[in-house]
C-alpha positions as CSV (number, residue, x, y, z in Angstrom):
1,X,131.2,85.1,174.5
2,X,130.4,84.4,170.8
3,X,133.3,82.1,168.6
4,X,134.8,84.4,165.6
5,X,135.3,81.2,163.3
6,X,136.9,82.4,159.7
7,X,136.3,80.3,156.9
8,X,138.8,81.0,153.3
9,X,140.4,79.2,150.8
10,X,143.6,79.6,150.2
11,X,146.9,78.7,148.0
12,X,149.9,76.1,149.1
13,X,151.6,79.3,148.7
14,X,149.3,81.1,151.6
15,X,147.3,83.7,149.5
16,X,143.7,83.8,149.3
17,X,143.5,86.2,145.9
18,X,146.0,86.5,143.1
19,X,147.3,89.7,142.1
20,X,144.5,92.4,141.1
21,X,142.1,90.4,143.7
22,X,142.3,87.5,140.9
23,X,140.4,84.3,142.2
24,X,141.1,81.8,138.8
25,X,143.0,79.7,140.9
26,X,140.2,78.4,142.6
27,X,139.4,75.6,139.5
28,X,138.7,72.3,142.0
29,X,134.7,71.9,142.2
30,X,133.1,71.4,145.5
31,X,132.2,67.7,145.9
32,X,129.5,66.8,148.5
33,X,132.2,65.8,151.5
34,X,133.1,69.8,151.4
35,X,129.2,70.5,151.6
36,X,128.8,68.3,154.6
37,X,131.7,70.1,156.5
38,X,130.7,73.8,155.5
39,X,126.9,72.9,156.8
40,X,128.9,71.6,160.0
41,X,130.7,75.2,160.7
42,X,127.8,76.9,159.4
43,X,125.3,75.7,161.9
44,X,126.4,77.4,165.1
45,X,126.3,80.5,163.0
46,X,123.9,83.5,163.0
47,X,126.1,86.1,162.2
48,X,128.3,86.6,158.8
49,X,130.7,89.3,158.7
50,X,132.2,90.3,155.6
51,X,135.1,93.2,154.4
52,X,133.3,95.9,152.0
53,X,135.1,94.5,149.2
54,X,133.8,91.0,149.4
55,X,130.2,92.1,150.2
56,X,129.7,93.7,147.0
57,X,130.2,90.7,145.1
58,X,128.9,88.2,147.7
59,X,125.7,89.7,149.0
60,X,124.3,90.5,145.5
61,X,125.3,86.5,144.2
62,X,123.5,84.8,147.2
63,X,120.2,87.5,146.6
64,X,120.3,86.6,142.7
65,X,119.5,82.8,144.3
66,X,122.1,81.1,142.1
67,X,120.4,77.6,140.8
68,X,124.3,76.2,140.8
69,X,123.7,76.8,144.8
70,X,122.1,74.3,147.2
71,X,119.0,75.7,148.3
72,X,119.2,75.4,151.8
73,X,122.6,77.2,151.5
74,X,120.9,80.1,149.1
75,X,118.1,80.0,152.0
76,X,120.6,80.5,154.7
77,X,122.7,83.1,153.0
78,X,119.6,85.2,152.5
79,X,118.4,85.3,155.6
80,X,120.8,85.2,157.9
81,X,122.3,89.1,159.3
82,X,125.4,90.4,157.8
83,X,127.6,92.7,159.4
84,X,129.9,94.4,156.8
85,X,133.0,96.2,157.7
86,X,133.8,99.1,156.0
87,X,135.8,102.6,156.7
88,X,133.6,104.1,153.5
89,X,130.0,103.5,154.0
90,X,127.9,104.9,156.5
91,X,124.5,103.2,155.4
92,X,124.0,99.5,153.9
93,X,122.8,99.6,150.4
94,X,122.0,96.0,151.0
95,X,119.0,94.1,152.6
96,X,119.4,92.2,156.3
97,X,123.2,93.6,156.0
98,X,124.9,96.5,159.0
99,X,127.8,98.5,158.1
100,X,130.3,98.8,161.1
101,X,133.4,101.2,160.5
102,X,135.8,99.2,162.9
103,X,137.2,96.1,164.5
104,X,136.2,97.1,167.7
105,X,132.4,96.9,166.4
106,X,133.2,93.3,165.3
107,X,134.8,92.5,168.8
108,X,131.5,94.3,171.1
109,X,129.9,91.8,168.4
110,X,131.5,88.9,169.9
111,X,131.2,90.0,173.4
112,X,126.9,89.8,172.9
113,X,124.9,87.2,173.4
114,X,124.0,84.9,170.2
115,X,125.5,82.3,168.0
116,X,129.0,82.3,166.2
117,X,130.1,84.6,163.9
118,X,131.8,83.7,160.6
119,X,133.7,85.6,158.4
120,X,134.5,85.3,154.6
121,X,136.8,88.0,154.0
122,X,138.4,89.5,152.2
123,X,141.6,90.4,152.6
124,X,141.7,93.2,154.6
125,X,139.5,92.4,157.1
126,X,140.7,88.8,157.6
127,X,144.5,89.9,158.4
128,X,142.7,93.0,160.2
129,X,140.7,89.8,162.5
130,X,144.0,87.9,162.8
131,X,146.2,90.7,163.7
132,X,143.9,91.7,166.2
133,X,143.5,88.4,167.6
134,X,139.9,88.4,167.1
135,X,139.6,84.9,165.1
136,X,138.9,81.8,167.7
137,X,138.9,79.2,164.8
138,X,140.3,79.1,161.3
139,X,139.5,76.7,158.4
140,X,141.5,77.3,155.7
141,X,140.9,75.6,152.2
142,X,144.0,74.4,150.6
143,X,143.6,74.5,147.1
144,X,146.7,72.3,145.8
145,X,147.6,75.2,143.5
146,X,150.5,77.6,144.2
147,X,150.2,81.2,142.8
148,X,153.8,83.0,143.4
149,X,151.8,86.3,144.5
150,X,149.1,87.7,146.2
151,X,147.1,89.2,148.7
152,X,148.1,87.0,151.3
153,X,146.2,85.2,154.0
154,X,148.2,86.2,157.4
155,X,148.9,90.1,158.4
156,X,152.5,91.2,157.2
157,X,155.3,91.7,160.1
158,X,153.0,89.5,162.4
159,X,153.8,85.9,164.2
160,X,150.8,83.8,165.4
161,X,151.1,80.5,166.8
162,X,148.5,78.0,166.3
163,X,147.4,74.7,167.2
164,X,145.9,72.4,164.8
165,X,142.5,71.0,165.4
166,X,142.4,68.7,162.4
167,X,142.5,68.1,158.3
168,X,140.4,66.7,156.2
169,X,140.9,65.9,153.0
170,X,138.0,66.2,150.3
171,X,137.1,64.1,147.1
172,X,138.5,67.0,144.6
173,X,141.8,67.5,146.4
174,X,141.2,70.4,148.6
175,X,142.3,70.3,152.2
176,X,140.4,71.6,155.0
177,X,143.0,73.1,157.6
178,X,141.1,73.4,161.3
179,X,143.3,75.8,163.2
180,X,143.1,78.0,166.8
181,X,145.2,80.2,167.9
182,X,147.5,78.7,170.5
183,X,147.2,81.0,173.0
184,X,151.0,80.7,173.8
């Protein structure tokens, strides 16, 4: 069975987007040390799996090839599939990207053979993966910023028990929280 491995930053506070979807907290640069341990979850990967919302911004920012962006990680982006999960679109209106209406496409996705998958977000979808119990590791980027209010990280009216894996800390403050679910 393929490994459903999320990857988000969040806030001390546990959100991952302000208010309105606002991401301004996000101000602490990637340094090299956070490069090095993205490439290391990335590389099992050959799926990414992304909420509607999300894909709109992401997919058209890794096409435009962003010079600000590591080449090998524009390169990757690009060409590797993405599944997007969406109750609204029946059709992609994006290039090497599927649109799936449901989590039970995303867990007959896990069942088939291939490499990991890894989800962005957003919102939605990541509570939706965690609520359904779908995620099999969770790295979470602490940003050392606290927002008061959100769209928060973990599903509403849920409890999930995890067990922690490991932290590292990076060169511009952010901590890299490596979590499974503990399977009580």
């Amino acid at each position: 069975m393929r490994r459903l491995v999320l990857q988000t930053q969040i806030t001390l506070d546990g959100f991952m987007a302000g208010p309105e979807g606002a991401m301004d907290w996000m101000t602490f640069p990637w340094t090299d040390d956070i490069g090095a341990y993205v490439n290391g979850i990335m590389e099992p990967v050959d799926t990414i799996v992304l909420g509607r919302h999300l894909a709109e911004g992401f997919i058209p920012h890794w096409a435009a090839e962003p010079a600000d962006e590591p080449r090998e990680s524009v390169d990757w982006m690009n060409r590797t599939p993405r599944v997007v999960v969406s109750r609204t679109l029946a059709t992609s209106p994006w290039e090497n990207a599927t649109v799936v209406d449901s989590l039970d496409a995303v867990r007959a996705l896990k069942e088939a053979d291939g490499g990991d998958l890894i989800a962005y977000g957003g919102g939605e979808l990541v509570r939706g993966l965690l609520a359904a119990g779908l995620v099999d590791d969770a790295h979470l980027f602490l940003n050392p910023t606290a927002i008061g209010r959100g769209m928060p990280v973990f599903p509403e009216g849920t409890s999930t028990r995890f067990r922690a894996v490991g932290s590292t800390t990076f060169a511009c403050g952010i901590t890299a929280l490596h979590l499974q679910p503990a399977g009580d």
